[in-house]
N, C-alpha and C positions, 0 to 999 in steps of 0.2 A: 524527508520532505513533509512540510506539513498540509493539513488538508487546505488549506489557504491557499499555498502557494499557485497550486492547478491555476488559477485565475489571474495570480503574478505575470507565471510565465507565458501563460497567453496574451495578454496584454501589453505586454511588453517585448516582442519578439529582439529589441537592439539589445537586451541582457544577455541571449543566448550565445556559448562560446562560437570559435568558427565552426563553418561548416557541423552545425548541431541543426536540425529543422525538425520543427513540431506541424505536425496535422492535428488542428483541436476539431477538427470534421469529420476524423476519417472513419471512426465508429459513431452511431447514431447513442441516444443517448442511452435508449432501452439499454442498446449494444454494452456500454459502459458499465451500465449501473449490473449486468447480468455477468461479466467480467469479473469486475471487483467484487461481487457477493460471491461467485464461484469460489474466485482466490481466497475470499476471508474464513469461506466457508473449509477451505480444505486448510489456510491455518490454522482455524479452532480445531480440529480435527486432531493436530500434534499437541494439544495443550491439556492441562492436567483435568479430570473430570469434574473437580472444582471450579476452575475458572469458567470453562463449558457451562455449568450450573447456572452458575453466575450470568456469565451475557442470557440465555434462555430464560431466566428469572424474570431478567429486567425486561427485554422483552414481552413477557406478559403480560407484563403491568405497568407499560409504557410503548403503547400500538406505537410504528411510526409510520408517516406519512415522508415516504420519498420524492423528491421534488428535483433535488440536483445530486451528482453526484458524490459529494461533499453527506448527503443523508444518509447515505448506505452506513458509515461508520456510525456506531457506537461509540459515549463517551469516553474518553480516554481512562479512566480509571477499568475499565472493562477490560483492558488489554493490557499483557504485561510484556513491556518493552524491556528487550535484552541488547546490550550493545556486544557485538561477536567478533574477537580479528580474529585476521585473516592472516595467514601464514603463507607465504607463496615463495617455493622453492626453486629454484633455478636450476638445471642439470648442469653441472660441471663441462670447466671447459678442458680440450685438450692439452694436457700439458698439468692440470693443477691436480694437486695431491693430498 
């Protein structure tokens, strides 16, 4: 999902599958934004000391001013995106061999 999209889905509640319902209220915004630094934060956490380097670099020498949600993140070159399957195993049924 891209950072865009938050404001798609909002805006648009008739795109949402059935019985899917979004509360864009239910955390305030602090709320949010305090959320998603946590979670980023304990991402960067699992990432190599280089890339770490890296966001904290930029960061210095590029204060930001948080406003909306969508501001917490860092440019995307700051982050390295892995695509990862997923293997999901099924327990055997009675009778198969």
């Amino acid at each position: 999902m891209s950072r865009n999209s938050h404001s798609l889905v909002t805006k648009s509640p008739a795109a949402l599958p059935d019985g899917f319902k979004i509360f864009p209220e239910f955390l305030s915004l602090t709320e949010q934004r305090t959320l998603l630094s946590t979670a980023l934060s304990k991402l960067d956490s699992s990432e190599t000391r280089q890339a770490r380097r890296r966001r904290r670099d930029f960061l210095a020498n590029h204060p930001q001013e948080i406003h909306g949600i969508e501001d917490v993140f860092l440019p995307d070159e700051y982050y390295n995106f892995e695509e990862v399957a997923h293997h999901i195993s099924h327990p055997a049924e009675p009778g198969d061999s």
